[in-house]
C-alpha positions in Angstrom: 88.6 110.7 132.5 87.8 107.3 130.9 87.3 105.7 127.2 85.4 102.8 127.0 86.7 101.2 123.8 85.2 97.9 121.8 86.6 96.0 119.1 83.7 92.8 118.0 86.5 90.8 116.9 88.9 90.0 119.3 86.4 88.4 121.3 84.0 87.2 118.6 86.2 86.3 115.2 89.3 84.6 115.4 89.6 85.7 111.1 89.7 89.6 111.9 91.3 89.5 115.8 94.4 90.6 114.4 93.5 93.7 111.9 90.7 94.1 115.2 93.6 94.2 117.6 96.0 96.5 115.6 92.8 99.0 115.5 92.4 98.6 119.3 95.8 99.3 120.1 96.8 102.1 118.2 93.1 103.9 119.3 93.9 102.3 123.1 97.1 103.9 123.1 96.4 107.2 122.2 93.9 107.5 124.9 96.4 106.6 127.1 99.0 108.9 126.0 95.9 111.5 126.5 95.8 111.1 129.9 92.8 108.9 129.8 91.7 105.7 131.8 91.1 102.7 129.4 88.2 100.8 129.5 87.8 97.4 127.8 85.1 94.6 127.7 86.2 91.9 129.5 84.2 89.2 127.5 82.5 88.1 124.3 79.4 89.5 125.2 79.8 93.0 123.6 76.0 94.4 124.6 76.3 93.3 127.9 79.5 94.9 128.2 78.6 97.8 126.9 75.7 97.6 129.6 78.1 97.8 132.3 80.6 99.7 131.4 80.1 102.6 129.4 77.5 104.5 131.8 80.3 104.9 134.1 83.2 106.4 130.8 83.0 110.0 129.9 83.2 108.8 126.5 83.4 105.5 123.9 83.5 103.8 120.7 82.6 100.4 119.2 84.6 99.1 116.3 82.5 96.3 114.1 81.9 94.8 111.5 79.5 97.3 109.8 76.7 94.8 109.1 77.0 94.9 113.6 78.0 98.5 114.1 74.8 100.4 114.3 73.2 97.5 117.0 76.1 98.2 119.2 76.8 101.9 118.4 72.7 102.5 119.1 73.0 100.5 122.4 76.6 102.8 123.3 74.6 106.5 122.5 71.9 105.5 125.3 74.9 105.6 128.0 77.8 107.6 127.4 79.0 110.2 124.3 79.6 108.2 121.9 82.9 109.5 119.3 82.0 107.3 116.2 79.5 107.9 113.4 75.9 108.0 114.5 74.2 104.5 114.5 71.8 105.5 112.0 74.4 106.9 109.8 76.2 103.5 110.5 73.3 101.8 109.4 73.0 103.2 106.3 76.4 102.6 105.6 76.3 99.1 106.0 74.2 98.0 103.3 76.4 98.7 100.2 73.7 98.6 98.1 71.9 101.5 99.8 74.9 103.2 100.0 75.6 102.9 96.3 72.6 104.6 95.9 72.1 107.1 98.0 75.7 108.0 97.0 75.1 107.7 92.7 71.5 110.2 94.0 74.1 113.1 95.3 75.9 112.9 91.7 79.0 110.9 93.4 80.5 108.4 90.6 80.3 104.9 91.7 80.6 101.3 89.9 77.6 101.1 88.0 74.9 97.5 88.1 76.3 95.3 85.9 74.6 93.0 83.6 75.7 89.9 81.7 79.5 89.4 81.7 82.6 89.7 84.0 81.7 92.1 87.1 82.1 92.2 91.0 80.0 90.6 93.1 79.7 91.9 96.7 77.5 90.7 100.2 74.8 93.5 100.4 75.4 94.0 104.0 79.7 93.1 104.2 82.5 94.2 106.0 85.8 94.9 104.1 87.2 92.2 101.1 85.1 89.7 102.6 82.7 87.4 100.2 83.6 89.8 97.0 84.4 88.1 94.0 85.2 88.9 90.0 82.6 86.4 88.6 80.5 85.9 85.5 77.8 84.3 87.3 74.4 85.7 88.9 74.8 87.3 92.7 73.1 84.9 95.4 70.7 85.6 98.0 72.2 88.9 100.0 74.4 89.6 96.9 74.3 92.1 94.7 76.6 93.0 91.2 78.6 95.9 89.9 80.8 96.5 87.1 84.3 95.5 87.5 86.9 99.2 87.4 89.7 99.6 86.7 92.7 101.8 88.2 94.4 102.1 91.1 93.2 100.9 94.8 93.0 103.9 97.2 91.1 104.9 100.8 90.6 108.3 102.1 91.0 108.3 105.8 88.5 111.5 106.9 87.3 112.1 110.8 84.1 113.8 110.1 82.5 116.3 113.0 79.5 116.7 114.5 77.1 117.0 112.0 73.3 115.8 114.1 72.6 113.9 117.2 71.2 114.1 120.4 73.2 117.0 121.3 72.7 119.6 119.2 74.8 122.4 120.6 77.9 120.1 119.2 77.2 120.7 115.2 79.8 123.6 114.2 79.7 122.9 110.3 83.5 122.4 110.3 84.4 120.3 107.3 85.6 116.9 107.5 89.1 116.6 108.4 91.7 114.6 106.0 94.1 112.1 108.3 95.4 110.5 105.0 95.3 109.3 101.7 96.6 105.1 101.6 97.3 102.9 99.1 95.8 99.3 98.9 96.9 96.5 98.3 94.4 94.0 96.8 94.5 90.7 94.6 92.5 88.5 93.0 93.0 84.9 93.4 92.5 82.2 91.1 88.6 81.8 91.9 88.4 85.3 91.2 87.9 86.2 95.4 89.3 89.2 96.4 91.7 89.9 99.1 92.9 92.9 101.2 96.4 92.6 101.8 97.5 95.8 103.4 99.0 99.5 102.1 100.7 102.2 102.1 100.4 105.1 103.6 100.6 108.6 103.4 100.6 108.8 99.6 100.2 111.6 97.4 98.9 110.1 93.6 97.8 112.0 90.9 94.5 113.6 91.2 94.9 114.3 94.8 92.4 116.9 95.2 90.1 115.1 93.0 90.4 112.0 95.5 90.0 113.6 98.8 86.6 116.0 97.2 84.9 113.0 95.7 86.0 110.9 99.5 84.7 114.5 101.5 81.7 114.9 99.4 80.5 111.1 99.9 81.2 111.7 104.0 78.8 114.5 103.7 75.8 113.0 101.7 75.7 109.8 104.1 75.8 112.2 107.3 79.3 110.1 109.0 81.1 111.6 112.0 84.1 110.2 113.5 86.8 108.1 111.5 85.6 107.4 107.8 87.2 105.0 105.4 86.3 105.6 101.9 87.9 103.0 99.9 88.0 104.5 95.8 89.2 103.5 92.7 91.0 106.5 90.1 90.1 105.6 86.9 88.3 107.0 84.1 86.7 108.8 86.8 86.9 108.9 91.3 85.1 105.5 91.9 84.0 105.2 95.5 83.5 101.4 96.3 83.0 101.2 99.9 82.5 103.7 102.7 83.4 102.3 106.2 81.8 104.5 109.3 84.8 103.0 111.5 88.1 103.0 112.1 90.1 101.2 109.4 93.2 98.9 109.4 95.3 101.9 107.9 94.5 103.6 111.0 97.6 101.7 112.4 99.7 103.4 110.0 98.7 106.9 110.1 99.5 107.0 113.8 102.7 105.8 113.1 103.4 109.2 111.0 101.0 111.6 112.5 102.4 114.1 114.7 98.4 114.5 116.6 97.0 111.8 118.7 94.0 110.0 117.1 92.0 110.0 120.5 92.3 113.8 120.9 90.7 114.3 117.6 88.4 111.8 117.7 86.5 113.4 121.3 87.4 117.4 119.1 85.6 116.1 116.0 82.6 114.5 118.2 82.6 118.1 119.7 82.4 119.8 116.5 86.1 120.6 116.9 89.7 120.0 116.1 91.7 120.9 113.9 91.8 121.9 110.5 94.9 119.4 109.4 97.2 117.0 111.0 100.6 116.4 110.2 102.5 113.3 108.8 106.0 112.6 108.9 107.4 109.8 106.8 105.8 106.9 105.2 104.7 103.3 106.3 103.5 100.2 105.0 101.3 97.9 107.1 99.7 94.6 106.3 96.2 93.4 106.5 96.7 92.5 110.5 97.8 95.9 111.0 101.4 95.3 111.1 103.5 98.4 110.2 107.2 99.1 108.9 108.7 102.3 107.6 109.4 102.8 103.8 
């Protein structure tokens, strides 16, 4: 069997190649440990590579920034299975506006607009920590602003099944399944930018079941399938500030502690399958390149 795999930024942004590369090899590896063959673009030109390759895999999966994802992942589901969230779903996902919205319409608590004053300003259609800001000026062109929350930085690492798509003898209505819960590290620098500097992860913090409900119920109103980060604050209330419909950098953690391989229940989940929990042993850290060490 082979797994054509993509990661945009290895080839394409020097910034991201490592956290793109730590994604790439913990996902690579699996397959490989799965008995699969491994099948990589070879070059910067992603489409074309897509193009060529995948038509001959028996499966694949493009990781991207999200404001990218759904051009690629659409181009990917015209040649082989694709094992990621739909590109529509993708789509959706990557304007954080939208998603605020759509999310806020199925009663899910996030940050609200914010007026005058101190808030966060965010890139409408951004990928991760990148161009957000605690400001008291007005958001630019492509910006928008939401109140600034307080509490403590989490993401919900889901792998949500076959839900719609071209094959519909794959939806099963299995439930999303929970890989981990990880703690993030983020700071705020002088000019008030924000930056991702890695986690934790599994952890276990108070409100646990709150967490993971709030993170399954926002998987479920935007339609995602495959791995999900859904980056939340706890405070007052279960905050969710971002949803990612791709692999994230805490991936490389969790397969560090997860007795399961990734790739095994990515192709499950894309089936409408695999299994209803994994489990972790120990704990890691890992840093925003996807470095990891044991706690």
């Amino acid at each position: 069997m082979k797994a054509f795999l993509a990661e945009y930024t290895v080839c394409n942004d020097p910034d991201l190649a490592p956290e793109g590369a730590a994604m790439l090899a913990a996902i690579g590896g699996s397959f490989e440990r799965c008995g699969y063959e491994l099948v990589m673009p070879e070059g910067p030109d992603i489409e074309g590579e897509i193009r060529r390759l995948a038509p001959g895999c028996d499966v694949g999966l493009v990781i991207a920034p999200d404001h990218l994802l759904f051009r690629y992942t659409h181009l990917l589901e015209q040649f082989t299975h694709n094992i990621g969230c739909g590109s529509m779903n993708a789509a959706v996902c990557a304007n954080k506006q939208r998603t605020a919205a759509t999310l806020a319409r199925h009663g899910i608590a996030v940050p609200p607009e914010a007026g005058e004053g101190r808030r966060v300003i965010k890139p409408i259609l951004g990928c991760g920590a990148l161009g957000v800001r605690l400001a008291d000026e007005e958001p630019g062109s492509g910006e928008f602003a939401q109140a600034y929350i307080e509490g403590e930085t989490l993401s919900v690492s889901l792998v949500g099944s076959r839900v719609t798509g071209n094959v519909c003898e794959f939806y099963s209505g299995n439930p999303p399944l929970l890989l981990a819960i990880n703690r993030q590290e983020i700071a705020i620098d002088e000019n008030g930018n924000f930056q991702y500097l890695g986690g934790e992860t599994p952890v276990h913090p108070d409100r646990e079941e709150e967490i993971v409900s709030t993170a399954i119920s926002a998987v479920n109103a935007l339609g995602c399938q495959g791995y999900v980060g859904i980056d939340v604050i706890a405070g007052d209330r279960i905050y969710v500030v971002d949803v990612n419909p791709r692999p994230t950098t805490s991936l490389a953690g969790i397969v560090e502690v997860m007795d399961e391989e990734i790739a095994d229940i990515l192709v499950a989940a894309s089936r409408g399958e695999g299994p209803a929990e994994v489990h972790l042993t120990g704990r890691v850290r890992f840093d925003k390149d996807g470095r990891t060490s044991r706690v």
